[in-house]
Residue frames as a rotation matrix with the C-alpha (Angstrom) as fourth column:
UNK 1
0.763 0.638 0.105 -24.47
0.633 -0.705 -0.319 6.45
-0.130 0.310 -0.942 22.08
UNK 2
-0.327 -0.906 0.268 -22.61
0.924 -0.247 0.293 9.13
-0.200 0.343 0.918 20.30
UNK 3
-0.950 0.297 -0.096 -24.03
-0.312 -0.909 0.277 12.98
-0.005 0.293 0.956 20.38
UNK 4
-0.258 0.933 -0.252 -27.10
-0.843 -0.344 -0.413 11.69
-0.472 0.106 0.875 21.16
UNK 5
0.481 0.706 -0.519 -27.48
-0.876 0.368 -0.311 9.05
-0.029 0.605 0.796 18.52
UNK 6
0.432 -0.076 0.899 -27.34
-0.272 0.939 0.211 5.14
-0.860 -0.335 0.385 18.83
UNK 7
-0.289 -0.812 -0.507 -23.95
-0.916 0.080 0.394 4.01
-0.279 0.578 -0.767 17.21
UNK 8
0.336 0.070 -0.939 -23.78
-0.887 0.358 -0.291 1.31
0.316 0.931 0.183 14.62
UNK 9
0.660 -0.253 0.707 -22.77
-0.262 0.804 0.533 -2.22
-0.704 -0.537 0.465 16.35
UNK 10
0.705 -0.633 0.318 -20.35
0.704 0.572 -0.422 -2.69
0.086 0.522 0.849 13.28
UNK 11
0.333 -0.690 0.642 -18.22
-0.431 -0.718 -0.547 0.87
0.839 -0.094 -0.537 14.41
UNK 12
0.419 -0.247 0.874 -18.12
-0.842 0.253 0.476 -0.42
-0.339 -0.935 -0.102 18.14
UNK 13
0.888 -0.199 0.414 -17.01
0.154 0.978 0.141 -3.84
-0.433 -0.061 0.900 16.76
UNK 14
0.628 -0.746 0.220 -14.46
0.371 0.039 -0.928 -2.21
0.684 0.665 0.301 14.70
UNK 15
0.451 -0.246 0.858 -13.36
-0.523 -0.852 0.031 0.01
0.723 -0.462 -0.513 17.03
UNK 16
0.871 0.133 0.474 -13.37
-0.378 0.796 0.472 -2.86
-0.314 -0.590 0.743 19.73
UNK 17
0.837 -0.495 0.232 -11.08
0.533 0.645 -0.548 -4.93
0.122 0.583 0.804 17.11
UNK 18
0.475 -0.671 0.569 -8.71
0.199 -0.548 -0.812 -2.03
0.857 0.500 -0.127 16.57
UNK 19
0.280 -0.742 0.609 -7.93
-0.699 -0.593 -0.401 -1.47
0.659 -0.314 -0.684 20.02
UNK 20
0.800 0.027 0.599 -7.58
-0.263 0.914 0.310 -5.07
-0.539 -0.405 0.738 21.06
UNK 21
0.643 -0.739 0.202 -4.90
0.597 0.318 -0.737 -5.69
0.480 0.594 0.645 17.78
UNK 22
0.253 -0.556 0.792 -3.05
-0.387 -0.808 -0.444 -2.41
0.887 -0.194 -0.419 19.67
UNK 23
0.683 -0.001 0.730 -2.82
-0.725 0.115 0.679 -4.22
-0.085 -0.993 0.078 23.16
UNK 24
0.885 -0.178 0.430 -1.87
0.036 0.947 0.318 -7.20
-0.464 -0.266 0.845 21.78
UNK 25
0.356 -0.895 0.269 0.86
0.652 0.031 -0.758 -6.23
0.669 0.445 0.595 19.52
UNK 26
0.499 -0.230 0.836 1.57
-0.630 -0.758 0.167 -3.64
0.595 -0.610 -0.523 22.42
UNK 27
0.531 -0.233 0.815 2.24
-0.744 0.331 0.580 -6.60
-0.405 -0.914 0.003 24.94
UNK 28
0.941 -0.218 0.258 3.79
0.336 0.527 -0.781 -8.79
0.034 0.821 0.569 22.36
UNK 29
0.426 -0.850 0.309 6.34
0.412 -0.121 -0.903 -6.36
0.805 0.512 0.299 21.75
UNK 30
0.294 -0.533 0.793 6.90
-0.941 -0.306 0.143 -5.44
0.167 -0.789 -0.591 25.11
UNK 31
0.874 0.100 0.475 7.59
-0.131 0.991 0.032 -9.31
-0.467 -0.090 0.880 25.90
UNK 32
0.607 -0.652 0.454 10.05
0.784 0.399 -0.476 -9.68
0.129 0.645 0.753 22.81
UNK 33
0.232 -0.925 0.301 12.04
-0.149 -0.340 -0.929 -6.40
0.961 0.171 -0.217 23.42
UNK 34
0.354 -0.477 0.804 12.63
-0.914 0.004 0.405 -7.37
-0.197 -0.879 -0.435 27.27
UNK 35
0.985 0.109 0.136 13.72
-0.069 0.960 -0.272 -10.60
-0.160 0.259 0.953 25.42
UNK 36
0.780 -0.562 0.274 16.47
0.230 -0.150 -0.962 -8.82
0.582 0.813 0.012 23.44
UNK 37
0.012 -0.855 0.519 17.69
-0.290 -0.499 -0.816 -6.45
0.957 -0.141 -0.254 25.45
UNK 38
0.211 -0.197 0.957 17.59
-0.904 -0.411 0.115 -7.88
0.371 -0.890 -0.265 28.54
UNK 39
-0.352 0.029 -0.935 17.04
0.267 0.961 -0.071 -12.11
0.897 -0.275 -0.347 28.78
UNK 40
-0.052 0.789 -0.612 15.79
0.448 0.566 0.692 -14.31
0.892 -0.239 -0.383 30.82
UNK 41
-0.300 -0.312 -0.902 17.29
0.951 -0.021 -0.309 -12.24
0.078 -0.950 0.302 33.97
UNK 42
-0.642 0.072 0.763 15.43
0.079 -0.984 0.159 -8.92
0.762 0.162 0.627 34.35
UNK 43
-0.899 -0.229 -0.373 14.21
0.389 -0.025 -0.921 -7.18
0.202 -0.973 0.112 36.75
UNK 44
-0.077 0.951 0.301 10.88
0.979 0.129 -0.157 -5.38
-0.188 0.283 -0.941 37.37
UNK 45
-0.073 -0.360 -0.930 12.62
-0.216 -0.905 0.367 -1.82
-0.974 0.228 -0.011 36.54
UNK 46
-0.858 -0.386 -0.338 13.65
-0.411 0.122 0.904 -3.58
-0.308 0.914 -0.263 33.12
UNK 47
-0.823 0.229 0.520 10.26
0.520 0.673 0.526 -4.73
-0.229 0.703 -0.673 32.57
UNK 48
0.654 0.695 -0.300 8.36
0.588 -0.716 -0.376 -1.63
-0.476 0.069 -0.877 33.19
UNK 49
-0.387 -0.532 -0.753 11.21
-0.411 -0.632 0.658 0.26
-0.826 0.564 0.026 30.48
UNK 50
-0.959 -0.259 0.116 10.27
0.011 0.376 0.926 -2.02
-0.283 0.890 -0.358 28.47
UNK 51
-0.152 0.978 0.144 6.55
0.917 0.194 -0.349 -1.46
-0.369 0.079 -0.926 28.72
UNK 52
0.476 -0.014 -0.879 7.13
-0.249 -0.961 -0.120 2.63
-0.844 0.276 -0.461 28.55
UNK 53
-0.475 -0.802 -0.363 9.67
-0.239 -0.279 0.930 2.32
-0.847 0.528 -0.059 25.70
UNK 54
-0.849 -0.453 0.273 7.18
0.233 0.144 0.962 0.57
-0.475 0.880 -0.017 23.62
UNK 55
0.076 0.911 -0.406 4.77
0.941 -0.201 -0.273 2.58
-0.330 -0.361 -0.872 24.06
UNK 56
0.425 -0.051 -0.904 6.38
-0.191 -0.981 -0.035 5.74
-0.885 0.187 -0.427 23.18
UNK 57
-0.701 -0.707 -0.091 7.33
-0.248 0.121 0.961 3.90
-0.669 0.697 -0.260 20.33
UNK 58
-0.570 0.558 0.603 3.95
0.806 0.524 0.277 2.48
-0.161 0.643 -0.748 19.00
UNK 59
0.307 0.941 0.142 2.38
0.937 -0.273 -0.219 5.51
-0.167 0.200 -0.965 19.57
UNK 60
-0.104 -0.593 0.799 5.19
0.585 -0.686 -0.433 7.89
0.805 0.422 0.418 18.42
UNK 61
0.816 0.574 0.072 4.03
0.277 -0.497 0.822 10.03
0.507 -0.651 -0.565 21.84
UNK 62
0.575 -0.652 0.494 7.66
-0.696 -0.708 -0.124 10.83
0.430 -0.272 -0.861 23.31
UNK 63
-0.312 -0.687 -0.656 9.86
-0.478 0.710 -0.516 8.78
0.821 0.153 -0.550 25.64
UNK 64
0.343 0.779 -0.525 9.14
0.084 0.531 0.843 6.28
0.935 -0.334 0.116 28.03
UNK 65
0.669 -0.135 0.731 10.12
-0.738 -0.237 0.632 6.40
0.088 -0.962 -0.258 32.26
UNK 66
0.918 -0.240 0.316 12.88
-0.099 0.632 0.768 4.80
-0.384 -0.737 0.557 33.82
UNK 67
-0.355 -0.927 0.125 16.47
0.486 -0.068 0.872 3.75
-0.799 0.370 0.474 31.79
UNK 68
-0.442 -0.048 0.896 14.52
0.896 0.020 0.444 5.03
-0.039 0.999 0.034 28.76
UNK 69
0.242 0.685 -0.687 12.96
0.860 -0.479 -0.174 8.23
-0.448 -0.549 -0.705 29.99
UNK 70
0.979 0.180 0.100 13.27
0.206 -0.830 -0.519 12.25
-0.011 0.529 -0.849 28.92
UNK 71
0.617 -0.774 -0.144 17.09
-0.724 -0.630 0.282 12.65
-0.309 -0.070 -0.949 29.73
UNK 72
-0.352 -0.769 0.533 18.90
-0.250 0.626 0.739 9.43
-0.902 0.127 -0.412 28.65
UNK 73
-0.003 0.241 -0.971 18.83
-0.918 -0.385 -0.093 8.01
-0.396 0.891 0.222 25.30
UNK 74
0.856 0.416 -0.305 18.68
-0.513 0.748 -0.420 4.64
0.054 0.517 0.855 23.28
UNK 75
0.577 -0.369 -0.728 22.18
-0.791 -0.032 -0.611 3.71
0.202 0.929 -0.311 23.39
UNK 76
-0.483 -0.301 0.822 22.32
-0.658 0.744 -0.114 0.85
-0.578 -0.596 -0.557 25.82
UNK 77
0.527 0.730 0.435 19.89
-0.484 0.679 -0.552 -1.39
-0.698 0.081 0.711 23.25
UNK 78
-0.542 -0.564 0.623 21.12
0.370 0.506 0.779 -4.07
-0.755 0.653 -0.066 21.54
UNK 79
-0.918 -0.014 -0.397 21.02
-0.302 -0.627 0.718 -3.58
-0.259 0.779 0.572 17.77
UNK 80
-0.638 0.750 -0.176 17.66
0.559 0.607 0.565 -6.47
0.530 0.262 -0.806 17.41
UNK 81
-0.218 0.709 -0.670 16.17
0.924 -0.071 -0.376 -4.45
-0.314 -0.701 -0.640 20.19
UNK 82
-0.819 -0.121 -0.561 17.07
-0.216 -0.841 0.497 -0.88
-0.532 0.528 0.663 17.86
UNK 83
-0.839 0.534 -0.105 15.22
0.018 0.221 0.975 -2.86
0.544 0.816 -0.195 14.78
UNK 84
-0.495 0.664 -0.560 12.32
0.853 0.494 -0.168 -3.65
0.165 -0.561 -0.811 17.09
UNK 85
-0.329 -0.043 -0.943 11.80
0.537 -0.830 -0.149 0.05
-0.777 -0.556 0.296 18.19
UNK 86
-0.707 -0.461 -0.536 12.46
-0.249 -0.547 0.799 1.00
-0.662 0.699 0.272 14.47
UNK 87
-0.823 0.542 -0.170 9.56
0.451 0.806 0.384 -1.31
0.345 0.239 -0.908 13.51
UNK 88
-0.193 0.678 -0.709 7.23
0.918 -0.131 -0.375 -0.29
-0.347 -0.724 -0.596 16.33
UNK 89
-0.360 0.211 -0.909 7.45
-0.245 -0.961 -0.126 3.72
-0.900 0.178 0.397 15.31
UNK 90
-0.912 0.000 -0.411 6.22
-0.391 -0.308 0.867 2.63
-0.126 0.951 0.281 11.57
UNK 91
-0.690 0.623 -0.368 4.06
0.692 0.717 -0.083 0.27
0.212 -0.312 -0.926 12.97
UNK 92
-0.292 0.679 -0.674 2.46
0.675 -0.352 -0.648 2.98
-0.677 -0.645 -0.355 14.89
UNK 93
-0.666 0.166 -0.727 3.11
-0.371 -0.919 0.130 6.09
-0.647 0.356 0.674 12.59
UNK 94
-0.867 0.396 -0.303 0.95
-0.401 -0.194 0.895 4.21
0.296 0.897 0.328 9.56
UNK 95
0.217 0.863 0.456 -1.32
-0.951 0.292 -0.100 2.51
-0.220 -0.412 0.884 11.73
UNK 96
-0.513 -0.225 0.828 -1.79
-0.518 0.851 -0.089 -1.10
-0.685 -0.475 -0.553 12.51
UNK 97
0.482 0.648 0.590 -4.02
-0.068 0.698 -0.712 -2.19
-0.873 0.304 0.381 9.88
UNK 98
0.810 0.007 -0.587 -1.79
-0.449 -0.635 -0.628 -1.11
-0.377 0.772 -0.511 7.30
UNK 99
-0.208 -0.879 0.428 1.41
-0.964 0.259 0.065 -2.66
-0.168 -0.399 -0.901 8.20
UNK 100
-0.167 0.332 0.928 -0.72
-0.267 0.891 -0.366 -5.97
-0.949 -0.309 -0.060 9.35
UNK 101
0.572 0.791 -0.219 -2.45
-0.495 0.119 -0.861 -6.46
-0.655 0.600 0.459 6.08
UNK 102
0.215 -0.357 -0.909 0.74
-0.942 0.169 -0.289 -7.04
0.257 0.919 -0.300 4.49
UNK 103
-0.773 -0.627 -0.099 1.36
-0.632 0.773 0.043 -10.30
0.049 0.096 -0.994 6.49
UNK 104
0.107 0.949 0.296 -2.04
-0.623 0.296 -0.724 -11.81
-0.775 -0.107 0.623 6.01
UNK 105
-0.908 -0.374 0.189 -1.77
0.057 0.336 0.940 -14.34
-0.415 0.865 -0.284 3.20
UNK 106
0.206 0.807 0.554 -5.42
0.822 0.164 -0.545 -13.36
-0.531 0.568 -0.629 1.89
UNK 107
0.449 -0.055 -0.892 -4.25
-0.309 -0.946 -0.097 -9.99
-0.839 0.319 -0.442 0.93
UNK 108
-0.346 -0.673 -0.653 -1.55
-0.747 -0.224 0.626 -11.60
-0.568 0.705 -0.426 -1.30
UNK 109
-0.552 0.176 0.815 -3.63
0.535 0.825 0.184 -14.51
-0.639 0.538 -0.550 -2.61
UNK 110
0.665 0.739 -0.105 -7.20
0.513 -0.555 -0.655 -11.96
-0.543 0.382 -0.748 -3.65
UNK 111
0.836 -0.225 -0.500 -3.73
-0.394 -0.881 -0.263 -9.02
-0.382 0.417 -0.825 -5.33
C-alpha cells in the first residue's frame, strides 16, 4: 500500500528488480576494486574501504570511511582501480538501467 491505495504488483516487481541489480553490481564492484587495489592479501579495514568507497561512488553521495574517508583523497589507487571508481560515478549518476542496457545483446540485435 501506497497513500492508502493497493500498489500495482508490476511497480513492486520493478522496484524489487531495480534494487536487487544495485546490490549486486554494488557487491560486484566492491569485490573487483578490493581486487585491484589491494589482492589477494587484504585486510578487513581494506575491505570495508572498499565497500564505503563504492558506495560513495555508485551513489555519487560523498566519500566513504576509513583510508577513503572526508580528509584523505584517492591517490593511493591504482590507475584500474581509478577507472573502476570513474565507471561506478556514471554508472550511478545515469542510473543503472541505462548504462546496463547497452551491454545486453537484445538491445543491439531489436536497434
Amino acid at each position: 500500500r501506497f497513500l492508502g491505495k493497493i500498489t500495482n504488483q508490476s511497480i513492486v516487481f520493478h522496484v524489487m528488480a531495480f534494487f536487487v541489480m544495485f546490490m549486486f553490481t554494488w557487491i560486484v564492484s566492491s569485490i573487483l576494486f578490493a581486487l585491484l587495489n589491494y589482492g589477494i592479501t587484504m585486510s578487513f579495514q581494506d575491505i570495508l574501504a572498499s565497500l564505503t568507497l563504492t558506495a560513495s561512488t555508485l551513489g555519487n553521495v560523498g566519500p566513504g570511511i576509513g583510508e577513503f574517508g572526508p580528509g584523505t583523497s584517492m591517490n593511493s589507487l591504482t590507475d584500474s582501480a581509478k577507472l573502476l571508481c570513474c565507471f561506478l560515478m556514471v554508472l550511478g549518476r545515469l542510473e543503472l538501467y541505462t548504462i546496463l542496457i547497452l551491454f545486453t545483446p537484445a538491445f543491439w540485435k531489436n536497434n
